[in-house]
C-alpha positions in Angstrom: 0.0 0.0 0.0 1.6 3.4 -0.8 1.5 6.4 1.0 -1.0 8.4 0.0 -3.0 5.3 0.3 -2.6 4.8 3.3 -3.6 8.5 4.5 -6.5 8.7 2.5 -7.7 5.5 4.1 -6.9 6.8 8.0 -8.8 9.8 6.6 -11.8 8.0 5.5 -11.4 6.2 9.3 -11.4 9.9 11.0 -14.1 11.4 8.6 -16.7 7.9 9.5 -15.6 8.1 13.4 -15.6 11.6 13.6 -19.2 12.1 11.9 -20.9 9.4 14.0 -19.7 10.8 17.5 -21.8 13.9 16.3 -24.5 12.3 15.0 -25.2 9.9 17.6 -24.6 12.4 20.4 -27.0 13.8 23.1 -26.1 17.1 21.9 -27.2 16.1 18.2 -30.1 14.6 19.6 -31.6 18.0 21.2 -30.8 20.1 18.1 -31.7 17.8 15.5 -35.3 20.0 15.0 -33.0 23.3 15.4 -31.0 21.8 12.6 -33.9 21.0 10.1 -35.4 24.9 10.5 -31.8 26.2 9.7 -30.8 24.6 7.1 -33.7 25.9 5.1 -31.0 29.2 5.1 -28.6 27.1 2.6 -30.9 25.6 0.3 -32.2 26.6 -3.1 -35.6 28.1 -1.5 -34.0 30.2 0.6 -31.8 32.1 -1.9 -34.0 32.2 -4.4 -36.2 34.5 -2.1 -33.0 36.5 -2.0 -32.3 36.8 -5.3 -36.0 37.6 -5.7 -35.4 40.1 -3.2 -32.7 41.7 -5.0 -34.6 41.8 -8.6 -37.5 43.6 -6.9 -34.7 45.9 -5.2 -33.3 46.4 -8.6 -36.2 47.0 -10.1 -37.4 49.8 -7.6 -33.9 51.8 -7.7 -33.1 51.3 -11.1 -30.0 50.0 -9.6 -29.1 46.2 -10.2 -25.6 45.6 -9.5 -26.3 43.8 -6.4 -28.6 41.3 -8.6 -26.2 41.2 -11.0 -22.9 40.0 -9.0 -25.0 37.7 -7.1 -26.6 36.1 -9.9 -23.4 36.0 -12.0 -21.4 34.6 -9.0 -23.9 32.0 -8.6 -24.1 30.6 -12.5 -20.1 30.0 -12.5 -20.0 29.1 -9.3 -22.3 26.5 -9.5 -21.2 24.7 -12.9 -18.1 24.6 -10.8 -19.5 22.6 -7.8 -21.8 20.5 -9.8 -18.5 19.4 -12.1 -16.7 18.5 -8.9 -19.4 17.1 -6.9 -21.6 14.7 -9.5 -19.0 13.8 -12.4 -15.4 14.2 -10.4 -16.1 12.8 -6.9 -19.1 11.3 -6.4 -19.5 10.5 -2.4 -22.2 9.6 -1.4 -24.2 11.2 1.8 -24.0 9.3 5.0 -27.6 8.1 5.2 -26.6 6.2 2.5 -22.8 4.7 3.3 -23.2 4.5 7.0 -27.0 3.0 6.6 -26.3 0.3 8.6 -24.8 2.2 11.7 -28.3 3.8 12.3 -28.1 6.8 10.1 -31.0 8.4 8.8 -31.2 11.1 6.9 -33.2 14.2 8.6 -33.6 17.4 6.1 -37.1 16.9 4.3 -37.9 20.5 5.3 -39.4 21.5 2.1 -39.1 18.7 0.0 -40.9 15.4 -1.2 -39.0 12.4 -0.5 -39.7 10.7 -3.4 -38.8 13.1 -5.5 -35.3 13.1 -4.5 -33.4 12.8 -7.6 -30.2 10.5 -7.7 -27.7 13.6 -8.2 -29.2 14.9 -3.9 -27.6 11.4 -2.9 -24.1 13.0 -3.4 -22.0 14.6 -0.8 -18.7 16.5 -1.3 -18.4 19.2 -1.2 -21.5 20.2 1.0 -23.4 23.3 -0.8 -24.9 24.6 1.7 -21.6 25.4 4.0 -19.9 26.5 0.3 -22.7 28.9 -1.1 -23.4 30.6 2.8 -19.8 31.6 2.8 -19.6 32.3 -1.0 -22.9 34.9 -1.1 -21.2 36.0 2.4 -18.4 37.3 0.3 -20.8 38.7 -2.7 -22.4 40.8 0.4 -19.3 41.7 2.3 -17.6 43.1 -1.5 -20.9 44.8 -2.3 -20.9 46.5 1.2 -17.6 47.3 1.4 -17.3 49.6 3.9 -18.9 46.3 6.6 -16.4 44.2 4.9 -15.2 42.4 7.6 -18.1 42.8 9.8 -20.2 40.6 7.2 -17.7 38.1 6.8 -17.3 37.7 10.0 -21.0 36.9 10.5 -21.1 34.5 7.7 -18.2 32.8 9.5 -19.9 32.2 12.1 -23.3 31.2 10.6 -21.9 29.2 7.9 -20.0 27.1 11.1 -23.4 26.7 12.4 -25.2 25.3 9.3 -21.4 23.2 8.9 -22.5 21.0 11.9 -26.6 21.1 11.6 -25.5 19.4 8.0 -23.5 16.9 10.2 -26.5 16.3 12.3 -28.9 15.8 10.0 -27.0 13.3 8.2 -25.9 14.5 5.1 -22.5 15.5 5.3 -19.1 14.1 6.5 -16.6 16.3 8.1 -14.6 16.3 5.2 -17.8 17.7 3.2 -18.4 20.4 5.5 -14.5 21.5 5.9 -14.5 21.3 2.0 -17.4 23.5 1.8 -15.2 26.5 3.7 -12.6 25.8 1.1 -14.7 26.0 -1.7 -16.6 28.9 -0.6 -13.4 30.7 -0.7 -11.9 29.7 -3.7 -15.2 30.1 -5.7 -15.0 33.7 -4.2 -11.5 34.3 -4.9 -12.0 33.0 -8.9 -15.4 35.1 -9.1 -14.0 38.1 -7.6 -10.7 38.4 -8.2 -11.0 37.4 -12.0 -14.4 37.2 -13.6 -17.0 39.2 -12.3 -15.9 42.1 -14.7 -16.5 39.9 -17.9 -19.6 38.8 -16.1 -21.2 42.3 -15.0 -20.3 43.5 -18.9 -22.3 40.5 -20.4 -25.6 40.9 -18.5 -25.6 44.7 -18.5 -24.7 44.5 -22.1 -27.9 41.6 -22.2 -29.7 44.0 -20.3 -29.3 47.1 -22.7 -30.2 44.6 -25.7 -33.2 43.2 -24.7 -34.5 47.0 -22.9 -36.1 48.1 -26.1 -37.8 44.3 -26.8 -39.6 44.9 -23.3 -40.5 48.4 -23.6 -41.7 47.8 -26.7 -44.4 45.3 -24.8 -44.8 47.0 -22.0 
């Protein structure tokens, strides 16, 4: 066995050990309902009332920068994630590996069961702990003058909604610590090097299509 082989598999060993001593513990236990209601603040729902937020924002000031860079940020970002996470990696969750230990899976807030297409079943990196922290960033650049007030407080929620995933079942450590990374480097590629080329394509979309709307309207 080389190596690497070797760590990856004490890795796998810490990631299973580590994620059961949460999930099975008293603490997870008494949270577990906490865990479900907040977790609703990293799914798809949940920022799609933001972005609808910010389109209704933009629409009202005329101003839609905000919708713009968060909209942009999320397209790249998420071709990104869903590269690495359904045709690269390919873990699956917990409730699925660790089925016979006990593990159940606990975050139907919002969503049918059956439903649940085969591409939910994966696990790394975990989105929810990856696009917190990313929008986090979108916020803290568009309010720059709170900059490190707002990251700070997406820290700090995003390690909050890092262990309600853990509780609920549908994340290792690893997919959680990931997420962090992630949410950084999606934030360092968007806005460090693309957002320009992105902001000039959809205000450039925006003034083309302008006279096909008015022209309805």
């Amino acid at each position: 066995m080389s190596l690497l082989s070797e760590y990856l598999e004490k890795l796998e060993e810490w990631d299973k050990k580590t994620f059961l001593s949460i999930y099975k513990s008293d603490f997870s236990r008494r949270t577990k309902k906490f865990a479900i209601v907040y977790s609703f603040l990293g799914s798809m729902y949940f920022w799609g009332l933001v972005w609808l937020i910010w389109f209704v924002y933009g629409y009202i000031t005329k101003d839609y920068y905000l919708l713009v860079i968060f909209t942009s940020g999320f397209e790249q970002s998420i071709i990104i994630h869903s590269i690495i996470r359904y045709k690269i990696i390919r873990r699956n969750r917990p409730f699925i590996t660790l089925q016979k230990e006990g593990v159940k899976k606990h975050d139907d807030f919002l969503r049918i069961p059956y439903l649940m297409k085969e591409s939910e079943k994966k696990s790394f990196p975990s989105g929810h702990v990856t696009f917190l922290l990313f929008f986090g960033f979108i916020f803290a650049y568009y309010f720059s003058d709170f900059f490190w007030i707002i990251i700070t407080i997406f820290i700090v929620l995003d390690i909050i909604m890092a262990l309600s995933r853990l509780i609920l079942g549908v994340h290792f450590p690893i997919d959680v610590i990931f997420g962090f990374i992630f949410g950084i480097l999606y934030a360092l590629l968007y806005l460090g090097v693309t957002y320009i080329f992105w902001v000039n394509f959809y205000y450039w979309l925006g003034e083309t299509l302008s006279p096909i709307f008015h022209f309805w309207l």
